[in-house]
DSSP file (Angstrom, degrees, kcal/mol; ACC not computed):
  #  RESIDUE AA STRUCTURE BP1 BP2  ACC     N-H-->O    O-->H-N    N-H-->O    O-->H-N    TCO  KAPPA ALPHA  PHI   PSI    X-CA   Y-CA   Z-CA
    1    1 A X              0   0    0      0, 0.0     2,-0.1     0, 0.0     0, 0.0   0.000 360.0 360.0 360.0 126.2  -39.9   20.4  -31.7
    2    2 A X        -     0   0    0      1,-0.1     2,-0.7     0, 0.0     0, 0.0  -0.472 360.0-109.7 -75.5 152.8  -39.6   19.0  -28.0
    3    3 A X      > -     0   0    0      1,-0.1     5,-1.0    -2,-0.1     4,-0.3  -0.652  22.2-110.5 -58.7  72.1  -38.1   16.5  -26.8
    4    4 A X  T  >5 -     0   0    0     -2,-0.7     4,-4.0     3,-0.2     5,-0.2   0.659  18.1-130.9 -24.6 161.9  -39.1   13.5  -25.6
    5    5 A X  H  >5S+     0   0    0      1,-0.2     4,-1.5     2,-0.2     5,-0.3   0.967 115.7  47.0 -50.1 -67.1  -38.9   12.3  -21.7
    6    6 A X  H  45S+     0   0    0      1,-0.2     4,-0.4     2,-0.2    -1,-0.2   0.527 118.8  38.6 -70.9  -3.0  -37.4    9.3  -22.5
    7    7 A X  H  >>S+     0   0    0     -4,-0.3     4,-2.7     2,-0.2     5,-0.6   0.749 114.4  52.9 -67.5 -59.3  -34.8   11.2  -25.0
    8    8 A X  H >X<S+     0   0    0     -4,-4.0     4,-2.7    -5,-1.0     3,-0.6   0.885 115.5  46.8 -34.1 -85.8  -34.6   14.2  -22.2
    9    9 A X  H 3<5S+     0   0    0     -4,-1.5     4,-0.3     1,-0.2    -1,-0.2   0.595 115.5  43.6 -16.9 -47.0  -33.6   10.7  -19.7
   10   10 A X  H >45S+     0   0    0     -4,-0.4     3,-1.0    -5,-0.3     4,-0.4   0.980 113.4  47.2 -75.6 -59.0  -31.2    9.2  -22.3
   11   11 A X  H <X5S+     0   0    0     -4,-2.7     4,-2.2    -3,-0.6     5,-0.5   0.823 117.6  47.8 -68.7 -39.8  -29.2   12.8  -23.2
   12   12 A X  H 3X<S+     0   0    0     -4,-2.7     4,-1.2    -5,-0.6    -1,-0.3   0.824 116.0  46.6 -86.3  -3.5  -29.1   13.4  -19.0
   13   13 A X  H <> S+     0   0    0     -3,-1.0     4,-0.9    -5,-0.5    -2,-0.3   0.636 106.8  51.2 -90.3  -7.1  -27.8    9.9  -18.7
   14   14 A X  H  > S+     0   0    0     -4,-0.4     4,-2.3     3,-0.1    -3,-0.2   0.878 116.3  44.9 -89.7 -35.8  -25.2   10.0  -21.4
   15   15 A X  H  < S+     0   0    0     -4,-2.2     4,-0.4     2,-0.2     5,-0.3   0.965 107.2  57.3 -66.0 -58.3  -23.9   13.2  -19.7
   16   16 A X  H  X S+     0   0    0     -4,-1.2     4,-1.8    -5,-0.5     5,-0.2   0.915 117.6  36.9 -33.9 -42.8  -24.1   11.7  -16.1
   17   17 A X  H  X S+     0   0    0     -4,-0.9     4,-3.0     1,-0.3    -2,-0.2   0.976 111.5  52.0 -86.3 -30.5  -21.8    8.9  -17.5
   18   18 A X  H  < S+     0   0    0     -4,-2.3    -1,-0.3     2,-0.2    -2,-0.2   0.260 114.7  45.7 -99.1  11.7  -19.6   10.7  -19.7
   19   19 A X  H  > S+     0   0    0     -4,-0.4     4,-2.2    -3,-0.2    -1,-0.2   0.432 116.5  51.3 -93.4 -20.1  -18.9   13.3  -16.2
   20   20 A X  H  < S+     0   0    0     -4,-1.8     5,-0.5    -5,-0.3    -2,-0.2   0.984 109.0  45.6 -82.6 -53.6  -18.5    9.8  -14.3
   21   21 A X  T >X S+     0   0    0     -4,-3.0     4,-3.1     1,-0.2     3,-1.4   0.956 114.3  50.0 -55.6 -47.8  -15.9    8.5  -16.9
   22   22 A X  H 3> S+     0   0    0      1,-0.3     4,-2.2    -5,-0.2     5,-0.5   0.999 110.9  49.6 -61.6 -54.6  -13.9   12.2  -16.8
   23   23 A X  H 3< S+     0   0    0     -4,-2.2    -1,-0.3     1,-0.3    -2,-0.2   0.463 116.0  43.4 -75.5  18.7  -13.8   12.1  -12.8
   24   24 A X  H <> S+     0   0    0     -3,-1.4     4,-6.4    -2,-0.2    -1,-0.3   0.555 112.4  48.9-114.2 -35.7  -12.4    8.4  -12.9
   25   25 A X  H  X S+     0   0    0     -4,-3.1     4,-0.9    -5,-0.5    -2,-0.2   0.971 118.8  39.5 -75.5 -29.2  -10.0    8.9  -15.5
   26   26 A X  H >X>S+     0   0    0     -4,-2.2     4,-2.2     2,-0.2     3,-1.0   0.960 114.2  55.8 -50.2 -59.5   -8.8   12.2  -13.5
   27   27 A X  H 3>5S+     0   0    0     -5,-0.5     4,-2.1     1,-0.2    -2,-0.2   0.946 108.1  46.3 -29.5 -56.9   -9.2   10.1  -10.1
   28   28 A X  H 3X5S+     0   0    0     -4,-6.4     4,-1.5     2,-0.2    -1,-0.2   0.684 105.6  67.8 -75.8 -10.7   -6.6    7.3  -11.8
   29   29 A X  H XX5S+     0   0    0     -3,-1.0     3,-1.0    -4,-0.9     4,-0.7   0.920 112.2  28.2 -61.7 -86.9   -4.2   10.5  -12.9
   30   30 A X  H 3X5S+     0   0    0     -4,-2.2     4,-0.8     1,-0.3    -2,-0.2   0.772 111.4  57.5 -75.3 -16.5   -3.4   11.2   -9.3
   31   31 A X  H 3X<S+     0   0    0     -4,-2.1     4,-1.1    -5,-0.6    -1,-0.3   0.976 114.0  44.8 -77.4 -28.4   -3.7    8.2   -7.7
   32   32 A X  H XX S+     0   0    0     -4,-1.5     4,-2.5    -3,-1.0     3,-1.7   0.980 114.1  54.4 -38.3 -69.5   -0.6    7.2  -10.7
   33   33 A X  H 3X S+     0   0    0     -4,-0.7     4,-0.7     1,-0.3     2,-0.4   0.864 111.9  46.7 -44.7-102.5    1.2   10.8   -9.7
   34   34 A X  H 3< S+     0   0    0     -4,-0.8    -1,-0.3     2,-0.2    -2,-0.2   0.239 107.9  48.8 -58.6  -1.4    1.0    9.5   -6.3
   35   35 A X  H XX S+     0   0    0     -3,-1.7     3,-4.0    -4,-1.1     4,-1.7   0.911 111.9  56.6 -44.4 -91.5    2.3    6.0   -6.8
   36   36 A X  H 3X S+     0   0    0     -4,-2.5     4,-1.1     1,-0.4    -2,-0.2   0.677 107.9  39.0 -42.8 -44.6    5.0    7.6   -8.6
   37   37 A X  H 3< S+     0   0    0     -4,-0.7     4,-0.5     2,-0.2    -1,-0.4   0.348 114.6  56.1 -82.3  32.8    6.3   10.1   -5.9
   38   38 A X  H X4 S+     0   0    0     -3,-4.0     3,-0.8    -5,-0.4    -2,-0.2   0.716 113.4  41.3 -81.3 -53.1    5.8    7.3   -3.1
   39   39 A X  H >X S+     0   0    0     -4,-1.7     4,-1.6     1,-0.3     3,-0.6   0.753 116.2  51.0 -64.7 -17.7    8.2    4.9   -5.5
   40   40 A X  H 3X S+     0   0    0     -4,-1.1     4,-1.0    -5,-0.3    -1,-0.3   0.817 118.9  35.7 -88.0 -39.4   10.6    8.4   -6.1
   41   41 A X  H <4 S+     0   0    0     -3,-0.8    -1,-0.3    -4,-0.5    -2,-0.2  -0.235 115.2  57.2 -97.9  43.0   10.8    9.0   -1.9
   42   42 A X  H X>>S+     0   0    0     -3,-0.6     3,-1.6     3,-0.0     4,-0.9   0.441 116.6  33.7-120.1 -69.9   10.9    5.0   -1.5
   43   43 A X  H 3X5S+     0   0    0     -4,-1.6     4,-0.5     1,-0.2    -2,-0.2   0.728 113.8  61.6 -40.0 -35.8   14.3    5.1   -4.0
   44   44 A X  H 3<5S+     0   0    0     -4,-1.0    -1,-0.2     1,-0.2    -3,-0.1   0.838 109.3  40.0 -69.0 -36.7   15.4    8.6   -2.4
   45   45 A X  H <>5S+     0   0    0     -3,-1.6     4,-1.5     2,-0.2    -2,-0.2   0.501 114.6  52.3 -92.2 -15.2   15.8    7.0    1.4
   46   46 A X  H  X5S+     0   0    0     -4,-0.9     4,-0.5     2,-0.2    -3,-0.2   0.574 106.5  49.4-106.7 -31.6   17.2    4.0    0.3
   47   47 A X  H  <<S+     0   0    0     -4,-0.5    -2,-0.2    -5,-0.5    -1,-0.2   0.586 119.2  39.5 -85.2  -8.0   19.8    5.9   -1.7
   48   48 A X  H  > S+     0   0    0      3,-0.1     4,-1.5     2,-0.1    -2,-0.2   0.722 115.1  58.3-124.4 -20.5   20.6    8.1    1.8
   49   49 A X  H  X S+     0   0    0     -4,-1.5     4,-2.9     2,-0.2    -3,-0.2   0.746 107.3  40.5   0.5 -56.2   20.2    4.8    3.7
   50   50 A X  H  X S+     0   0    0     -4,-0.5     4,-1.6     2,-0.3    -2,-0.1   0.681 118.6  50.4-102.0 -25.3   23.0    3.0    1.8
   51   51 A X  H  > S+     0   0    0      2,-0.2     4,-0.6     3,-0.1    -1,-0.2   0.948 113.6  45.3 -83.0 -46.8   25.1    6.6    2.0
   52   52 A X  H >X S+     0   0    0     -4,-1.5     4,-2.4     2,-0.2     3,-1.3   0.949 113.9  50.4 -44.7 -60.9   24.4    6.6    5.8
   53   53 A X  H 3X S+     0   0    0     -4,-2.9     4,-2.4     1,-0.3    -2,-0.2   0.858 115.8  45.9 -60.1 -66.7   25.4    2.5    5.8
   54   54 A X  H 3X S+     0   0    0     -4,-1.6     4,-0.8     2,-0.2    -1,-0.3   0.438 106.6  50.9 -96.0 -14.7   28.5    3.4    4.1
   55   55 A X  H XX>S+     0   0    0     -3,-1.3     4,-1.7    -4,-0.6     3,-1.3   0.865 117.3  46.3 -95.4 -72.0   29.7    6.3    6.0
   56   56 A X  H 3X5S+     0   0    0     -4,-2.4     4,-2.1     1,-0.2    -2,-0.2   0.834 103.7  51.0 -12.0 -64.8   29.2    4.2    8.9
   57   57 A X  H 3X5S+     0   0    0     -4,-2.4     4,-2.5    -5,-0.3    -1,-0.2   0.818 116.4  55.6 -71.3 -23.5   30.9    0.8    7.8
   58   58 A X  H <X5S+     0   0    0     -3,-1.3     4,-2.1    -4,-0.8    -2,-0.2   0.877 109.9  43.9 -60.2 -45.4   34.1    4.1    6.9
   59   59 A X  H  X5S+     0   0    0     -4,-1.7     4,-1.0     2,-0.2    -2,-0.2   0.839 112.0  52.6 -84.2 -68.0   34.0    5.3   10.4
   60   60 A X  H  X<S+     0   0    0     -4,-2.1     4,-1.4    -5,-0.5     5,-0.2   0.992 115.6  41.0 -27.8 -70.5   34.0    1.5   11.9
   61   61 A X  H  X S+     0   0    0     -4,-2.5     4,-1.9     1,-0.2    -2,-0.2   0.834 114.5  53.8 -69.9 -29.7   37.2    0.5    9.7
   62   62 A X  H >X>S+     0   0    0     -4,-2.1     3,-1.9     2,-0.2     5,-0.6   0.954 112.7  41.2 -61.7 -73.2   38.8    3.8   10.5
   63   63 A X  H 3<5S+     0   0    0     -4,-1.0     8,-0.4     1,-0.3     4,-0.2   0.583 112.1  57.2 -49.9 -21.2   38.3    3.3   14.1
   64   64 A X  H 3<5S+     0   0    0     -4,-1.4    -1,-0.3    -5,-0.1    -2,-0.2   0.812 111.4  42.2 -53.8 -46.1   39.4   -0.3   13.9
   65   65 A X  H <<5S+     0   0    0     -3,-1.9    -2,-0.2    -4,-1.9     3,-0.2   0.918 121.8  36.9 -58.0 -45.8   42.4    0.6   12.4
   66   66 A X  T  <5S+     0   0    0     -4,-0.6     2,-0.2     1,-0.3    -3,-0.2   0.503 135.7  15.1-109.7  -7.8   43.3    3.6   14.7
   67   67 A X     >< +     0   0    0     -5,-0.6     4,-1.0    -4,-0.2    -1,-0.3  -0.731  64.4 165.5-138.4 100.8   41.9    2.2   18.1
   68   68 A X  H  > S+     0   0    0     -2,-0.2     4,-2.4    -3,-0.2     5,-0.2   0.935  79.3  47.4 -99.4 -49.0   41.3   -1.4   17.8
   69   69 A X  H  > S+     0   0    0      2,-0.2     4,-2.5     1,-0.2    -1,-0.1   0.833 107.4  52.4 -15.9 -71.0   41.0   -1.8   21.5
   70   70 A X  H  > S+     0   0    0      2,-0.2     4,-3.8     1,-0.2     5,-0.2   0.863 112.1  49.8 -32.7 -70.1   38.8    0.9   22.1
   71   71 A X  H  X S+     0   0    0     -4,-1.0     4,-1.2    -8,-0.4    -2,-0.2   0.842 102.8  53.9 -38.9 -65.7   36.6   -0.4   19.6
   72   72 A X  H  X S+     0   0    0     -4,-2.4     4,-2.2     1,-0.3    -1,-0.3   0.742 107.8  57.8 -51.8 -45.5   36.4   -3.8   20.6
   73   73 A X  H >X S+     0   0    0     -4,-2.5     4,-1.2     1,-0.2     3,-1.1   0.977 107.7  41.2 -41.4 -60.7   35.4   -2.4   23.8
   74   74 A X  H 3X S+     0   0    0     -4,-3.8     4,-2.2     1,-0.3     3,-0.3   0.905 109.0  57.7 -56.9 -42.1   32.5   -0.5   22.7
   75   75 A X  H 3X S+     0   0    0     -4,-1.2     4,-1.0     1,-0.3    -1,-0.3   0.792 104.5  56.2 -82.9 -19.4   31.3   -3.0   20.5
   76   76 A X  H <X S+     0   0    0     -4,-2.2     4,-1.5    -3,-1.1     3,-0.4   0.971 107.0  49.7 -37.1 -68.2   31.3   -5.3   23.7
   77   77 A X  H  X S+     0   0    0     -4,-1.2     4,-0.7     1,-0.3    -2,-0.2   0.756 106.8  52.8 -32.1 -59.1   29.1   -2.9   25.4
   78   78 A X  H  X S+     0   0    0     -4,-2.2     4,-2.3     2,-0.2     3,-0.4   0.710 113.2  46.0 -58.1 -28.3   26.7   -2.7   22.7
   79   79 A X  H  X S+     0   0    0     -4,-1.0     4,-1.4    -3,-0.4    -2,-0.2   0.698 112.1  45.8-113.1 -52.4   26.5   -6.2   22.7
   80   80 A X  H  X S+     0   0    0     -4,-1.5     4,-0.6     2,-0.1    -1,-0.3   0.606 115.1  51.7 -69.7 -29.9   26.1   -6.6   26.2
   81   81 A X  H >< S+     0   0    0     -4,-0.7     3,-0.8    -3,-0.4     4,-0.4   0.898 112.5  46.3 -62.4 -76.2   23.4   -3.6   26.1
   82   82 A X  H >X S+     0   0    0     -4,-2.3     4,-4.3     1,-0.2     3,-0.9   0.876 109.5  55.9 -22.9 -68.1   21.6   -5.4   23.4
   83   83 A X  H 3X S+     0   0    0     -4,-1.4     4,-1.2     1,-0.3    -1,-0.2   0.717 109.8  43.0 -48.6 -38.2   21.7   -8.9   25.2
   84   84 A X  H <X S+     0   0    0     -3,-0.8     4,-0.5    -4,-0.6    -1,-0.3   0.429 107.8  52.3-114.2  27.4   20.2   -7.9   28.1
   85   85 A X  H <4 S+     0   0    0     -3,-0.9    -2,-0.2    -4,-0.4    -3,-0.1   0.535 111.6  61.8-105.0 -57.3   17.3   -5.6   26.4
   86   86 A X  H  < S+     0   0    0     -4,-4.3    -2,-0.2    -5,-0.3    -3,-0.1   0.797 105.9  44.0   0.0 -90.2   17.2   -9.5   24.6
   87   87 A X  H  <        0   0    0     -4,-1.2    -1,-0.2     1,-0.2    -3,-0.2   0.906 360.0 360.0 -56.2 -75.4   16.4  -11.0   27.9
   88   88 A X     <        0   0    0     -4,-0.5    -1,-0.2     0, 0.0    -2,-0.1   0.820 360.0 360.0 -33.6 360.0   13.7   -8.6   29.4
């Protein structure tokens, strides 16, 4: 028995939507997967940030401690360096 058109019509529209529903719900898989490693390398730099920041603030106190002078100088400099990039 054939089909009707307007059956043929329905059956290639139920297929049209139900390929349109697979390619969205795939679409919203990776755009999640790629939210998720943004938020993984967002946490990853922040964590080598904060190691950097600490290694740093180590390297400061040492250098207070064992040249306090020295220090003070440099941190003059920068300061004076800073100030007049400030200014321009």
């Amino acid at each position: 028995m054939a089909q009707s058109a307007s059956t043929q019509t329905r059956n290639a529209a139920d297929e049209l939507a139900d390929k349109a529903a697979n390619l969205a719900e795939r679409t919203g898989d990776r755009i999640e997967r790629t939210v998720q490693d943004l938020a993984d390398q967002g946490r990853q730099a922040t964590e080598q940030v904060q190691v950097v920041a600490e290694n740093f603030k180590t390297a400061v106190d040492k250098s207070v401690k064992d040249q306090p002078l020295t220090t003070l100088a440099v941190a003059a400099g920068i300061g004076f360096v800073i100030g007049a990039l400030w200014k321009s």
